[in-house]
N, C-alpha and C positions, 0 to 999 in steps of 0.2 A: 720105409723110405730109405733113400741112399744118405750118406754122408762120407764126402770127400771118396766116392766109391764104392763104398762098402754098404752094406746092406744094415740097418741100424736096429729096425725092430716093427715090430709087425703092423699088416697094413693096418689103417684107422677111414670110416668112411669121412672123420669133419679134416679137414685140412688145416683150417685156423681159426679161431672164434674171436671178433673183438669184447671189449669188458662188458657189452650190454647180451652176450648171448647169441650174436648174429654168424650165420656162418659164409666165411670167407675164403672164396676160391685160387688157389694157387694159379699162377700166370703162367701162360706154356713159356718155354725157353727156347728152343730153334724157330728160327723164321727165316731159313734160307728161300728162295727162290730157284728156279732153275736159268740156267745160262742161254745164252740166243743160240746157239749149235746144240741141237735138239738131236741132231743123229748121233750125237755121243753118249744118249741115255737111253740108247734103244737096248733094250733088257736089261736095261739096270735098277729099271725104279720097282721095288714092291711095297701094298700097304698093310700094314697093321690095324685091324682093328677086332672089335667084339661087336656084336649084334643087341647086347645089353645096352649097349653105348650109345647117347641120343648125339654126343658131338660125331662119334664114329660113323653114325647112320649114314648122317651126311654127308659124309665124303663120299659113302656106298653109292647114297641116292644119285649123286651127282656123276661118279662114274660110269655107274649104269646108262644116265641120263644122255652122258656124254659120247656114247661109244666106245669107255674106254676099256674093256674089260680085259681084252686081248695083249694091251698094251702095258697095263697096269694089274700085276695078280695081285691077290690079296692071300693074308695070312690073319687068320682068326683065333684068336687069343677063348677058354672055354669061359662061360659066364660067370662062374663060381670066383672070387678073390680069394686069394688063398695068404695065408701069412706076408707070403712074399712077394705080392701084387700079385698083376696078370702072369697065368703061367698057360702053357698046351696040353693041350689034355685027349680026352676021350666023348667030351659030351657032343652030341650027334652035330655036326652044323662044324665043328671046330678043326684046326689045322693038325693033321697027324701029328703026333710030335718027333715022327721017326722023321718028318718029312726036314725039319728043322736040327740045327747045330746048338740050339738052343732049349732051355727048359722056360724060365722063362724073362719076360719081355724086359726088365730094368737090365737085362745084361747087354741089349740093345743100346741103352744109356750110359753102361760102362766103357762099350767098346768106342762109341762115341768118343767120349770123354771121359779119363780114365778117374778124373778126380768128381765128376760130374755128382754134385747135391742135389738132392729134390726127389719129387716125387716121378715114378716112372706111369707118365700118361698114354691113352689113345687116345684117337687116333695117329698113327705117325708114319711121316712118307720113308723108306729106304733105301738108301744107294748100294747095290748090293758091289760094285764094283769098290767105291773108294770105302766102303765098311761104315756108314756113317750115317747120321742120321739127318735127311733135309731139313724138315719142318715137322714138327708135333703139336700143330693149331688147328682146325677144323675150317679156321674162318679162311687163312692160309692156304691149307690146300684145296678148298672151293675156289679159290682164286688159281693155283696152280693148275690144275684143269680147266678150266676155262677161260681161262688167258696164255699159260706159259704153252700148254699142251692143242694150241687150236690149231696149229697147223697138221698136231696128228692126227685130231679127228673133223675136223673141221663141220662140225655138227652147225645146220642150222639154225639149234638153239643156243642164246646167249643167255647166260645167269644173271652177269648184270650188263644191263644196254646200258651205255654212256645217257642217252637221253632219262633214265629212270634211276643211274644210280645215286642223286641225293633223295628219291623217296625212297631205295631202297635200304637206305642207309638211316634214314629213322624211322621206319620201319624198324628194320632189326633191332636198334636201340632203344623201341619203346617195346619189345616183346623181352629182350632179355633179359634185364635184371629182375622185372615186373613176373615173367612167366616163364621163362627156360630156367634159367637159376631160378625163378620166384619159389619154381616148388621146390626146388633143394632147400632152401633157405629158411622154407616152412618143414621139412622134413628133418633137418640137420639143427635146428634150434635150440639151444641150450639154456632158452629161457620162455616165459610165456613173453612176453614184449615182445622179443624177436620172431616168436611163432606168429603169432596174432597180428603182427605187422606185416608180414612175407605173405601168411594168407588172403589179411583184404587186399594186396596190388595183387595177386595171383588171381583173384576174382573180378575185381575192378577191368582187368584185364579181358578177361574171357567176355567178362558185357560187352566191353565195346569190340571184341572181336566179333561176339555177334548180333551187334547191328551193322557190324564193316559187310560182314558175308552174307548178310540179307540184301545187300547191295552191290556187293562187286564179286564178279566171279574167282580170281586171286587176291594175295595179299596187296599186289602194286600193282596197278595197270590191268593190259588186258591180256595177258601172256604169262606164264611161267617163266619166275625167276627165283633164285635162291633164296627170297624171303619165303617163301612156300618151302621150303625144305628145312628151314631154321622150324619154322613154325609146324611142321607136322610131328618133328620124332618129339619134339613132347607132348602133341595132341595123341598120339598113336601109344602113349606106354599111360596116360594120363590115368584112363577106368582100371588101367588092366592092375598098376602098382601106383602110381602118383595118391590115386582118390584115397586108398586104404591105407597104404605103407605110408607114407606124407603126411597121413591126417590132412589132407585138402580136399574135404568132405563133405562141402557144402553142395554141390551139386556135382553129376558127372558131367562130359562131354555129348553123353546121348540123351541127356535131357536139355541143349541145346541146338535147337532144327536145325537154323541156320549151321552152325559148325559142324554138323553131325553130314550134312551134306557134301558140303567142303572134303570133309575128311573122307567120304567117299568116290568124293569126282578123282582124290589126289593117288587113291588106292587101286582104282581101274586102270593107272597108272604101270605099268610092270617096274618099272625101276623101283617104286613106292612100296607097292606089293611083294616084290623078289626078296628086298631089304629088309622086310620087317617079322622077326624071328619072334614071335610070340613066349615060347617055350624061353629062346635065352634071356630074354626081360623078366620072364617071371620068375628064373632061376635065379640070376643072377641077384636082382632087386630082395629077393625075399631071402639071399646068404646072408645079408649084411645082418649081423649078430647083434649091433648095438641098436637095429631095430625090430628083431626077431628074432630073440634070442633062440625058440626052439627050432628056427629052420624050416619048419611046414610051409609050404608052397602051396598056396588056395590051387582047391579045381577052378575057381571062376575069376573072372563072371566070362560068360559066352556073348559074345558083341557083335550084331548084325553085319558088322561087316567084316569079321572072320574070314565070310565063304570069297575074300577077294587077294587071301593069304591061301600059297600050293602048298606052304609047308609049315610045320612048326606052330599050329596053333593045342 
């Protein structure tokens, strides 16, 4: 992580642990917005992210979703962490690194802020004019496209409709601690309490997810909106790393109909589909050394709905 700049010592997958074992997630730190004169950020915005990355996904999803791909390039950091966080590399899917002034991504965080502490996250939006970094929140920049950015694409689809954003909005607060962190929490656990606690809401979870989806064809309403995107990249990396690497082992995702369907309808999808890099989740998930120490990367498991990914399984 950085400190006051400087690069301090090598990465670590837990971020913080409180005294019972629980693992506790670092706060992103930019939260800018973009300004109402939008033609002044025409070639200026790029984003950052990795394919391993379920908050990164989502930005993907979303731009995809949104038209914005032309508008907004992306820069892909390789799956692998390396001593020194995300760097570029050469794994297939990932940004040249000839193509960048950069090796890698926390010097994004320096130039920002020269004294800048913390850990160097994805996803994160870039100014490439003023050198700086907008926003490095996921929740953030779904909102940044879909609000700050709708006059550019001006997509019939809205993320959150004013009429559905208080179900969207718990919604998303009864999937994340429970189930997007739930399985970090179960994974990163430095105690049995804290394991054993993150696992039953991670399951508790998935129940009443599927009895939601035996009855409603999205998460909110009857349309696509950003709760279905919070909620797949952790359904989509779940059999593939969550079940084994996590120890959240009780059951997969494909031994629930209902969600197994869901997570099909959301992949016939191309933005869903485009997005989901099989190869860099299973690379990336299976580097982390303080859960795999030898590195081996399983061949499986092969998941019926594979054949709805062009690339990367």
């Amino acid at each position: 992580m950085l400190v006051n700049g400087h690069w301090q010592k090598r990465w670590e997958p837990v971020q913080q642990q409180d005294a019972d074992g629980r693992f506790i997630r670092q706060n992103s730190t930019f939260s800018g917005r973009l300004e109402a004169d939008l033609d002044a950020y025409v070639g200026r915005l790029t984003l950052y992210v990795g394919y391993i990355c379920p908050w990164a996904t989502r930005t993907l999803i979303a731009r995809s979703l949104l038209g914005l791909e032309s508008q907004v390039p992306v820069r892909v950091v390789d799956p692998v962490l390396t001593d020194y966080g995300w760097r570029f590399g050469d794994f297939p899917g990932s940004t040249d690194p000839q193509l960048e002034d950069i090796q890698y991504l926390h010097q994004l965080y320096t130039r920002t802020d020269p004294h800048y502490s913390g850990r160097a996250t994805i996803p994160l939006l870039w100014d490439r004019q003023r050198q700086r970094i907008i926003n490095n929140e996921s929740a953030d920049i779904l909102k940044i496209f879909n609000e700050d950015l709708r006059p550019w694409h001006q997509s019939e689809l809205d993320l959150m409709p004013k009429a559905l954003e208080p179900d969207i909005d718990a919604f998303n607060a009864r999937i994340y601690h429970r189930f997007n962190n739930g399985v970090y929490r179960a994974g990163f656990a430095s105690s049995q309490q804290a394991y054993e606690e993150a696992f039953t809401e991670v399951f508790e979870t998935l129940n009443w997810l599927e009895t939601h989806f035996s009855q409603h064809p999205y998460a909110v309403g009857e349309q696509l909106t950003e709760s279905d995107i919070r909620l797949f990249v952790t359904l989509s990396r779940f059999d593939v790393a969550y079940h084994g690497l996590f120890k959240t082992n009780l059951r997969r995702i494909q031994d629930y109909p209902a969600l197994s369907a869901y997570l099909e309808r959301l992949l016939a999808i191309e933005a869903f589909a485009d997005n989901t890099r099989i190869d860099h989740i299973k690379a990336g998930y299976y580097s982390v050394q303080a859960l795999n120490p030898t590195g081996i990367v399983p061949l499986g498991p092969h998941l019926p709905w594979f054949s709805y990914l062009k690339e990367g399984v």
